[in-house]
HTML snippet that shows the backbone in 3Dmol.js (N, CA, C, O; Angstrom):
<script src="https://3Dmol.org/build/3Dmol-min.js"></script>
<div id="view" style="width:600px;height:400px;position:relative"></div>
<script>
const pdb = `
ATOM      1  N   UNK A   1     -46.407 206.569 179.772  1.00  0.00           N
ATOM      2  CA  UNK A   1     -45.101 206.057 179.466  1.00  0.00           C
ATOM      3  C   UNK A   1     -44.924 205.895 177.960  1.00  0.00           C
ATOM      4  O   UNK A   1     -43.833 205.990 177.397  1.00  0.00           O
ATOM      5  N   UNK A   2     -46.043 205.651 177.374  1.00  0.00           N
ATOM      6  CA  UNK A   2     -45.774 205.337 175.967  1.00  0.00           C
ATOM      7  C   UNK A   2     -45.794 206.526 175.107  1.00  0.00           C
ATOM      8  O   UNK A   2     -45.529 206.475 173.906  1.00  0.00           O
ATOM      9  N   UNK A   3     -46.094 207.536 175.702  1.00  0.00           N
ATOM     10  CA  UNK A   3     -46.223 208.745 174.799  1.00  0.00           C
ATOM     11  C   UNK A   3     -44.296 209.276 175.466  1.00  0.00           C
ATOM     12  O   UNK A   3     -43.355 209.528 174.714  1.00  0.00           O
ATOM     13  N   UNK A   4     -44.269 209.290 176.432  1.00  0.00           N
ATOM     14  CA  UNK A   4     -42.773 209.628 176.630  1.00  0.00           C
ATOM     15  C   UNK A   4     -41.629 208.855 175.171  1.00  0.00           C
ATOM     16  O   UNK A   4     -40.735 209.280 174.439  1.00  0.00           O
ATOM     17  N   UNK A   5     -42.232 207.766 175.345  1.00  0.00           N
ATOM     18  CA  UNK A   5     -41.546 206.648 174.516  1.00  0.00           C
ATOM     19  C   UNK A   5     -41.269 207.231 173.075  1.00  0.00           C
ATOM     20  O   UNK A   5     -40.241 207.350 172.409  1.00  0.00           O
ATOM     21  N   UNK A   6     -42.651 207.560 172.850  1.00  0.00           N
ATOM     22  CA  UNK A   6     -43.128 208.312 171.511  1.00  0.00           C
ATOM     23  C   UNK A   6     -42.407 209.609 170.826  1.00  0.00           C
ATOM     24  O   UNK A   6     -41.929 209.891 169.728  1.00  0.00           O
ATOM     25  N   UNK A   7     -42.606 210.273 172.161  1.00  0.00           N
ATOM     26  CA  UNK A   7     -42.128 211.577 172.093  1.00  0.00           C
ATOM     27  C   UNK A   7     -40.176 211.354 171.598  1.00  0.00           C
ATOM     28  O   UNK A   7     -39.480 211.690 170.640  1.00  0.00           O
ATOM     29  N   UNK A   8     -39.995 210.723 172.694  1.00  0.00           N
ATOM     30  CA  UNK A   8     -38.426 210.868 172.638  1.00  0.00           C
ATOM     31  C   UNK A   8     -37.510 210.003 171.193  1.00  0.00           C
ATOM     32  O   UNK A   8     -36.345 210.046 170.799  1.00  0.00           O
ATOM     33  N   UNK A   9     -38.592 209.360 170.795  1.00  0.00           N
ATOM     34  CA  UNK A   9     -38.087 208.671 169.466  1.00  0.00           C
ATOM     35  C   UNK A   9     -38.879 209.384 168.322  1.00  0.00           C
ATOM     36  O   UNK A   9     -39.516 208.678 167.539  1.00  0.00           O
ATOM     37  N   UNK A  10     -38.874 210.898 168.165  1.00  0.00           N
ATOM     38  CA  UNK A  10     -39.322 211.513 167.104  1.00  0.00           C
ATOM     39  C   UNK A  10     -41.007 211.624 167.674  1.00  0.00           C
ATOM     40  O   UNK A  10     -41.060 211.994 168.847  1.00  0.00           O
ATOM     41  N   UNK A  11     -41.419 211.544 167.477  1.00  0.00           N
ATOM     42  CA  UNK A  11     -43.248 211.684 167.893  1.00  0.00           C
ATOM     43  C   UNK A  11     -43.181 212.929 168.019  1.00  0.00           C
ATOM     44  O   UNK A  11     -42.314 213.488 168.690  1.00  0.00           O
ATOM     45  N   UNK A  12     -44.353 213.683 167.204  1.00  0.00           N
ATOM     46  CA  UNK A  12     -44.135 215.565 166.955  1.00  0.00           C
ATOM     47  C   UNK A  12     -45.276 215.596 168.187  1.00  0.00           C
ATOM     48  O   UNK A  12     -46.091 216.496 167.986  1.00  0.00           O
ATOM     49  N   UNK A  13     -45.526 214.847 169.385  1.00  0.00           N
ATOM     50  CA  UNK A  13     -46.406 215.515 170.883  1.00  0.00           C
ATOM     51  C   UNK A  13     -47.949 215.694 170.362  1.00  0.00           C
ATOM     52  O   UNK A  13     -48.543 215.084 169.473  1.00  0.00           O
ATOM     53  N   UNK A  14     -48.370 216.703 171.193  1.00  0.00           N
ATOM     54  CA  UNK A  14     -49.869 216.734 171.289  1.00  0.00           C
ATOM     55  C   UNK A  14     -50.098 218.082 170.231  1.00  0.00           C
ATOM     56  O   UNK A  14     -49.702 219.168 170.652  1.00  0.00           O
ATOM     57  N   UNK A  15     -50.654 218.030 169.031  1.00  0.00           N
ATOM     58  CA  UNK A  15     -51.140 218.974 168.163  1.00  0.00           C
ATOM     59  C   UNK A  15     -49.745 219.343 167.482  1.00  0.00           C
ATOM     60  O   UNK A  15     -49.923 220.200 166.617  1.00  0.00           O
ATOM     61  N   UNK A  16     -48.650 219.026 167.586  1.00  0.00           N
ATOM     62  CA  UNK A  16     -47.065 219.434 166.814  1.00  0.00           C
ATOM     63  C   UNK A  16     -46.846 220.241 168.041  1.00  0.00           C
ATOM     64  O   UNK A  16     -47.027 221.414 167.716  1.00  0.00           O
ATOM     65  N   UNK A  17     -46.591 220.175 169.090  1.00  0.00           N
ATOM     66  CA  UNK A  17     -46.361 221.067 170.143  1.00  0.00           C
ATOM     67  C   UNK A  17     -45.271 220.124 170.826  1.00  0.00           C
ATOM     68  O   UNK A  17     -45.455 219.020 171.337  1.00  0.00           O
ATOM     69  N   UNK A  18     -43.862 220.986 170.676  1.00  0.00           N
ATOM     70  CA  UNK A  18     -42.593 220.180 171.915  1.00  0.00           C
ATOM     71  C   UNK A  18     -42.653 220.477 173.174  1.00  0.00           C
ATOM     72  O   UNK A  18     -43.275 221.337 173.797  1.00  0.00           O
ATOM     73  N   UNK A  19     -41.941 219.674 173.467  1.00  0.00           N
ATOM     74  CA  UNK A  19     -41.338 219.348 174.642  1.00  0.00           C
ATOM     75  C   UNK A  19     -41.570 220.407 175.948  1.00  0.00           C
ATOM     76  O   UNK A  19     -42.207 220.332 176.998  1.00  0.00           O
ATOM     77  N   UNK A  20     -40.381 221.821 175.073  1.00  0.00           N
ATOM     78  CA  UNK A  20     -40.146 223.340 175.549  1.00  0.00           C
ATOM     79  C   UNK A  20     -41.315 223.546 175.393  1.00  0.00           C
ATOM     80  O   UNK A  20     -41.962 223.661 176.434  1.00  0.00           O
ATOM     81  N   UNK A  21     -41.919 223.652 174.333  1.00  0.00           N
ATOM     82  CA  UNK A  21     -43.499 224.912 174.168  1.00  0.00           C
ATOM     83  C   UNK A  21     -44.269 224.689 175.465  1.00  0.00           C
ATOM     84  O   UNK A  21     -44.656 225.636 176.150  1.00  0.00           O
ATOM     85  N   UNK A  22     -44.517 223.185 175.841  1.00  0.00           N
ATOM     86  CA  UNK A  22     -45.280 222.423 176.420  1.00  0.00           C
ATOM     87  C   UNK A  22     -44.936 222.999 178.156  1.00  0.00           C
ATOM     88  O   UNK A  22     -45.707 223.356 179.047  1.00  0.00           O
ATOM     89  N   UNK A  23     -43.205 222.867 178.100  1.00  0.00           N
ATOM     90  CA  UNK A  23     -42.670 223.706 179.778  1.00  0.00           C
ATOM     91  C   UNK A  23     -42.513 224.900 179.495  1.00  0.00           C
ATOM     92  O   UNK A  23     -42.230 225.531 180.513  1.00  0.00           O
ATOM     93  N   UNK A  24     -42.576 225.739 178.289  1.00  0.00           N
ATOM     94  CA  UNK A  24     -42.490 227.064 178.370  1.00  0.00           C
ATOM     95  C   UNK A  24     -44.517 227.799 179.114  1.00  0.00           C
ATOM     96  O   UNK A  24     -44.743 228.666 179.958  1.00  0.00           O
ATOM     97  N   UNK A  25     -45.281 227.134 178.482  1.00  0.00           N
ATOM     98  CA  UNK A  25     -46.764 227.228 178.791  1.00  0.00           C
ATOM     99  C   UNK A  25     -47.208 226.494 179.702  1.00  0.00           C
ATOM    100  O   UNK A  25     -48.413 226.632 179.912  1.00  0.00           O
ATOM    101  N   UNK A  26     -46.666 225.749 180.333  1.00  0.00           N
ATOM    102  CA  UNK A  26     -47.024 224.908 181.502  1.00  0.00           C
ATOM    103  C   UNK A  26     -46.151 226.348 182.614  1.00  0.00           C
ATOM    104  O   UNK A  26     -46.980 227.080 183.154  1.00  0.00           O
ATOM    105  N   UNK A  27     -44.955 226.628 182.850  1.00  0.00           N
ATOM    106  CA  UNK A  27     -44.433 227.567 183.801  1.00  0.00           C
ATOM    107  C   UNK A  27     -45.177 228.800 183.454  1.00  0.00           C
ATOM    108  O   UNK A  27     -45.497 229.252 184.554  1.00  0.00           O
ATOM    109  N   UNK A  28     -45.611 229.560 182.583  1.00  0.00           N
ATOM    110  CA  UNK A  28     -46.750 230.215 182.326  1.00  0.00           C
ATOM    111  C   UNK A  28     -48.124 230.317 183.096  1.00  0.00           C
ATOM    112  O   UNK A  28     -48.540 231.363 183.594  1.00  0.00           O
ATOM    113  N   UNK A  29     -48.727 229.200 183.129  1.00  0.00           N
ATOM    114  CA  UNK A  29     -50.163 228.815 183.753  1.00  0.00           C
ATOM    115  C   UNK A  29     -49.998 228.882 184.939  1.00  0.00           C
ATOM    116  O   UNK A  29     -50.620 229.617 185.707  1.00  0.00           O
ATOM    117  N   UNK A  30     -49.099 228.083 185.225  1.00  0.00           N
ATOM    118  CA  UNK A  30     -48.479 228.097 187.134  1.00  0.00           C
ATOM    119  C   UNK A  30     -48.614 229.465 187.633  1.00  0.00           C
ATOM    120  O   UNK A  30     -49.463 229.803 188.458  1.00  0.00           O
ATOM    121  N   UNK A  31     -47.551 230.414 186.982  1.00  0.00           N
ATOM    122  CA  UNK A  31     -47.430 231.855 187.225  1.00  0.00           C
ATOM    123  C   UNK A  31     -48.527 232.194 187.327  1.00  0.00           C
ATOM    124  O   UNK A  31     -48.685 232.427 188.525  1.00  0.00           O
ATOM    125  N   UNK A  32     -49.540 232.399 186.736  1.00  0.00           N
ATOM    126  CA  UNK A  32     -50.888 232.877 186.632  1.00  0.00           C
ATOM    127  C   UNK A  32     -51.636 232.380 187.452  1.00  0.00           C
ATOM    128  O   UNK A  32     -52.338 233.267 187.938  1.00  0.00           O
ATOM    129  N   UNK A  33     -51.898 231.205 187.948  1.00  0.00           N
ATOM    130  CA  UNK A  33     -52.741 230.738 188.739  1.00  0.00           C
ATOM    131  C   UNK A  33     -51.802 230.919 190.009  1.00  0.00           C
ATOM    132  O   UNK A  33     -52.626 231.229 190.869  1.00  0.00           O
ATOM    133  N   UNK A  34     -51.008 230.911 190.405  1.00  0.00           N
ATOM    134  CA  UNK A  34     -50.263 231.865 191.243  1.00  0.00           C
ATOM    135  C   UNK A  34     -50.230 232.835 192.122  1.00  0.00           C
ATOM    136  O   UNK A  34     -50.140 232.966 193.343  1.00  0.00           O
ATOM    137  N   UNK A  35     -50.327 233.484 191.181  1.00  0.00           N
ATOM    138  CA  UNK A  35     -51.071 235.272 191.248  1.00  0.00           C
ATOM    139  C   UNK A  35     -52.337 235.186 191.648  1.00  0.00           C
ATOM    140  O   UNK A  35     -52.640 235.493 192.801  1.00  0.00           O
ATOM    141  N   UNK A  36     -53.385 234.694 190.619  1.00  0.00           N
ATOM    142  CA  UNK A  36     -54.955 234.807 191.025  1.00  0.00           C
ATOM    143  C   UNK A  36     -54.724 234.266 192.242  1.00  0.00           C
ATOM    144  O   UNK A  36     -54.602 235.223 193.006  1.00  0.00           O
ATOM    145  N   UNK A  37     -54.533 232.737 193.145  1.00  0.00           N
ATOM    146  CA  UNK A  37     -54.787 232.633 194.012  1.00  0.00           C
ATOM    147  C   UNK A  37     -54.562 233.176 195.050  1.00  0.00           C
ATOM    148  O   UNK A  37     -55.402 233.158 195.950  1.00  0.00           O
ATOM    149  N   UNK A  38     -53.004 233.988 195.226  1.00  0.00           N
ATOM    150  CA  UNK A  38     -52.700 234.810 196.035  1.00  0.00           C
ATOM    151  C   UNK A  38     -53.703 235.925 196.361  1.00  0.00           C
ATOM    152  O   UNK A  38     -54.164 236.082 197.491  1.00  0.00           O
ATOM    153  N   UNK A  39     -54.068 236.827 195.115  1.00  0.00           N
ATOM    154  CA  UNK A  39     -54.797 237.873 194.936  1.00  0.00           C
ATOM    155  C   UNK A  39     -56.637 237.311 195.514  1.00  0.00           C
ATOM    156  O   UNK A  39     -57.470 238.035 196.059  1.00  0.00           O
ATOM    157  N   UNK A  40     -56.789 235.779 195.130  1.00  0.00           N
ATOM    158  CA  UNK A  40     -58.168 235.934 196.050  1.00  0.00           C
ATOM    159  C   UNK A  40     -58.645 235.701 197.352  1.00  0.00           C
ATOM    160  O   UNK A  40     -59.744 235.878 197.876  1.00  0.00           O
ATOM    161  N   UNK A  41     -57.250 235.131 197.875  1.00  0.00           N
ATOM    162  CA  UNK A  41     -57.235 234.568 199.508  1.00  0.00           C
ATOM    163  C   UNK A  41     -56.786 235.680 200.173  1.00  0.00           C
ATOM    164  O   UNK A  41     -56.288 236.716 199.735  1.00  0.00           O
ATOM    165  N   UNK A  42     -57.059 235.282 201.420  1.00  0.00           N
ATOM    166  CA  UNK A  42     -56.741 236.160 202.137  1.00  0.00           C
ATOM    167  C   UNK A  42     -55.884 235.897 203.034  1.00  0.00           C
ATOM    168  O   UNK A  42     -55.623 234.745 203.380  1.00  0.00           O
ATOM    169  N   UNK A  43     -55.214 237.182 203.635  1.00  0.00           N
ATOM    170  CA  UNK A  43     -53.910 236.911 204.489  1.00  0.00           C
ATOM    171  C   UNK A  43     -54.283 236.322 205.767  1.00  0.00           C
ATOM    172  O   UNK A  43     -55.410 236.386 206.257  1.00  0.00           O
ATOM    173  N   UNK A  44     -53.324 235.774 206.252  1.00  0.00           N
ATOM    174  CA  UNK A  44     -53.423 234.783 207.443  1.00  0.00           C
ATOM    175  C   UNK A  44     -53.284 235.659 208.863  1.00  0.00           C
ATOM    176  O   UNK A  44     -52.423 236.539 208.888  1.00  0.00           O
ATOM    177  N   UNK A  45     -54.027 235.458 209.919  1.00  0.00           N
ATOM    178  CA  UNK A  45     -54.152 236.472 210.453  1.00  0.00           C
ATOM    179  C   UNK A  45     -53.077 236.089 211.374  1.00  0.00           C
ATOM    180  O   UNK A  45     -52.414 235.101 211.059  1.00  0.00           O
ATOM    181  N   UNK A  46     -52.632 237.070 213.091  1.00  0.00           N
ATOM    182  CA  UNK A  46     -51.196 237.759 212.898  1.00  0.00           C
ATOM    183  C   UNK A  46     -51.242 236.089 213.916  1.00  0.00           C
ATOM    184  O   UNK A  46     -50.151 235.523 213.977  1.00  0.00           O
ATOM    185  N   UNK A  47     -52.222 235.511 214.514  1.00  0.00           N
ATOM    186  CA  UNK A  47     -51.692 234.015 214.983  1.00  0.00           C
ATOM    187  C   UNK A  47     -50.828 232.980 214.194  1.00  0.00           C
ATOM    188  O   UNK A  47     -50.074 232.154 214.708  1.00  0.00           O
ATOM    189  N   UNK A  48     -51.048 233.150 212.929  1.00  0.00           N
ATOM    190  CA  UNK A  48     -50.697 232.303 212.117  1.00  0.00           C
ATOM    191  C   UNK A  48     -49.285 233.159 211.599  1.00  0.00           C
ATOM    192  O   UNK A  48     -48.103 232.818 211.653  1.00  0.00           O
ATOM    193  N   UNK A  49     -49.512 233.606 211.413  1.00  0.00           N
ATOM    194  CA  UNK A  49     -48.003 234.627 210.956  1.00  0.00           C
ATOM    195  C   UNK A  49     -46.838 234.362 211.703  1.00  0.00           C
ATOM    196  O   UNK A  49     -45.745 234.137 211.183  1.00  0.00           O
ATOM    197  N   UNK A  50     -47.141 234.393 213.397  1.00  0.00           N
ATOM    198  CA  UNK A  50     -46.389 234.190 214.550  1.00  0.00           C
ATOM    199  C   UNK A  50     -46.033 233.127 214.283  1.00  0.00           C
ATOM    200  O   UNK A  50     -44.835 232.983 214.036  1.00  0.00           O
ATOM    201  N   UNK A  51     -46.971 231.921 214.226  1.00  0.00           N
ATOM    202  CA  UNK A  51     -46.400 230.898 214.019  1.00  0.00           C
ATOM    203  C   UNK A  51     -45.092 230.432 213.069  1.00  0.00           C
ATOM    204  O   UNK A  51     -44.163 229.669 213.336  1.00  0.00           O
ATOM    205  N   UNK A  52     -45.426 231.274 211.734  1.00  0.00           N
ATOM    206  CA  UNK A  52     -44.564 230.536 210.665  1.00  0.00           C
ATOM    207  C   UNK A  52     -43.326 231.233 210.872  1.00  0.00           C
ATOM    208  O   UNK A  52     -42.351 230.574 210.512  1.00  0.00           O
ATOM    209  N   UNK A  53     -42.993 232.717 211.491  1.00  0.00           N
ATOM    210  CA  UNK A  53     -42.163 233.180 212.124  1.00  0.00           C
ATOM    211  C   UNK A  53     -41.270 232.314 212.935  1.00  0.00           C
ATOM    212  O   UNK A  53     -40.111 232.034 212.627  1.00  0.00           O
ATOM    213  N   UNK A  54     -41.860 231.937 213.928  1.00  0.00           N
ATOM    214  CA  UNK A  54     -41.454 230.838 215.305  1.00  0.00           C
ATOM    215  C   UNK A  54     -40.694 230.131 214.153  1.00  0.00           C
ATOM    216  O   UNK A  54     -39.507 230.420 213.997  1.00  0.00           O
ATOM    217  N   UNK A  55     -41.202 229.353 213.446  1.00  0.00           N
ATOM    218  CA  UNK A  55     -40.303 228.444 212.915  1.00  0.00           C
ATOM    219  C   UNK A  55     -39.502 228.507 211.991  1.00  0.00           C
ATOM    220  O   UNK A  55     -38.712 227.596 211.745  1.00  0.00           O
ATOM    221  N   UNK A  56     -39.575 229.581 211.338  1.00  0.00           N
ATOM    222  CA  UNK A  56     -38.518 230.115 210.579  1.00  0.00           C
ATOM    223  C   UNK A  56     -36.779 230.468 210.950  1.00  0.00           C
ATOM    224  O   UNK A  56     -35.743 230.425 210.287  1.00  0.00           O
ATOM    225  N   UNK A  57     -37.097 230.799 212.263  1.00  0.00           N
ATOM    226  CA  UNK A  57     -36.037 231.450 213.341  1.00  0.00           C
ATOM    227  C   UNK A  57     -35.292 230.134 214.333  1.00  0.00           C
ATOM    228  O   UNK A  57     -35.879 229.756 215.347  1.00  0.00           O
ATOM    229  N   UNK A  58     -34.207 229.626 213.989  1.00  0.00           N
ATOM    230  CA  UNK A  58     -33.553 228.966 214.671  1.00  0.00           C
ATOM    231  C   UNK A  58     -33.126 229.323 215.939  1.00  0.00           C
ATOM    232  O   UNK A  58     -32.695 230.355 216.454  1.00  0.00           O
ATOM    233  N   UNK A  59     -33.411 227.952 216.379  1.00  0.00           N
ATOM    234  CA  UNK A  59     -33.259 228.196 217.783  1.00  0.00           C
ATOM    235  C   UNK A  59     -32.804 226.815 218.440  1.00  0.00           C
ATOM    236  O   UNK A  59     -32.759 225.780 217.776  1.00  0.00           O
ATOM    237  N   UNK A  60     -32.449 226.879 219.875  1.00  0.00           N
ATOM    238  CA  UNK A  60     -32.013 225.520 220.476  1.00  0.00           C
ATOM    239  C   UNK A  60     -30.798 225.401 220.266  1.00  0.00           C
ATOM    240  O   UNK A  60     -30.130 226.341 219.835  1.00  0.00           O
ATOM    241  N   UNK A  61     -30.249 224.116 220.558  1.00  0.00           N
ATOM    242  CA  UNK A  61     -29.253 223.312 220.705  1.00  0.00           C
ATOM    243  C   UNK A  61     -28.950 222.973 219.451  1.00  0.00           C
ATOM    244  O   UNK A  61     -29.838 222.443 218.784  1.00  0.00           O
ATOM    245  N   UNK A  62     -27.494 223.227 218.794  1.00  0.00           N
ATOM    246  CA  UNK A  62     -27.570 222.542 217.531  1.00  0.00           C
ATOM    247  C   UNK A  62     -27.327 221.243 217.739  1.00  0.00           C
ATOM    248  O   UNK A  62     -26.953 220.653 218.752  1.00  0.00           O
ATOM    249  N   UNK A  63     -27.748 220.629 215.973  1.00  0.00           N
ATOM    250  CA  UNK A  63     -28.043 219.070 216.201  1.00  0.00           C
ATOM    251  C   UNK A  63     -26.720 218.164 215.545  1.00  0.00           C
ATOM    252  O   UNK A  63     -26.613 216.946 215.690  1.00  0.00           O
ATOM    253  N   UNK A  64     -25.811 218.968 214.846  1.00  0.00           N
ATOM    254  CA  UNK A  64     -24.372 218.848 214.638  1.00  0.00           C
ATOM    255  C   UNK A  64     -23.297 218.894 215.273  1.00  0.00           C
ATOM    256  O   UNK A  64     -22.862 220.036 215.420  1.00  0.00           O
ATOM    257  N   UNK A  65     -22.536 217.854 215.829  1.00  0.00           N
ATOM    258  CA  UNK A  65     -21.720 218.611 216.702  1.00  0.00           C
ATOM    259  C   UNK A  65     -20.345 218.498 216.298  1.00  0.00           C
ATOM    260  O   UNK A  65     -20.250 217.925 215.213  1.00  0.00           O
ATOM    261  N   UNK A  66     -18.576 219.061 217.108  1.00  0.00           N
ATOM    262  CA  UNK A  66     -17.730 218.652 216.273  1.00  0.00           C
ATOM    263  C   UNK A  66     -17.488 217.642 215.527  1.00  0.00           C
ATOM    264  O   UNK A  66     -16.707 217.585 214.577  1.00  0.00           O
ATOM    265  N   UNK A  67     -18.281 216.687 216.028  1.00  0.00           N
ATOM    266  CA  UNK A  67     -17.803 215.231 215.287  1.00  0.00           C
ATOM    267  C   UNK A  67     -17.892 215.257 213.831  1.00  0.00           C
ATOM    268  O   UNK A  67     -16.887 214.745 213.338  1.00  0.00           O
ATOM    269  N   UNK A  68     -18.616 215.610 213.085  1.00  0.00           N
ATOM    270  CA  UNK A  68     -19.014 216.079 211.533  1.00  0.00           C
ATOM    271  C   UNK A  68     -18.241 217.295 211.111  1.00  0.00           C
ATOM    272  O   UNK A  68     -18.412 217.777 209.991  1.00  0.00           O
TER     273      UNK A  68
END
`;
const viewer = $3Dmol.createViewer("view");
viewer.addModel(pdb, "pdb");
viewer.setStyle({}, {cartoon: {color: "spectrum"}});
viewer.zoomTo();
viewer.render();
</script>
């Protein structure tokens, strides 16, 4: 909290590095670790697939009715 404090009343951050640099290289790293993890796991086999299918796909009774 106190570095927020810091920051937002002039405070030049960690090494002279803002705000942006800080979310421009933070959404950076994400992306990347991202990727690698995708690229080292492995796909879910076709039980699990079915599943997330099933629930993706609406179905039933809707839960809105004219009244709304």
């Amino acid at each position: 909290m106190a570095y927020l404090i810091w920051v937002r009343n002039g405070g030049s951050g960690f090494w002279g590095i803002t705000q942006l640099t800080f979310g421009i290289v933070g959404s950076l790293v994400s992306l990347v670790s991202m990727v690698v993890v995708t690229l080292l796991t492995d796909a879910p086999d076709a039980k699990t697939q079915d599943m997330v299918d099933e629930l993706r796909i609406p179905s039933g009774k809707a839960i809105l009715g004219k009244q709304h």
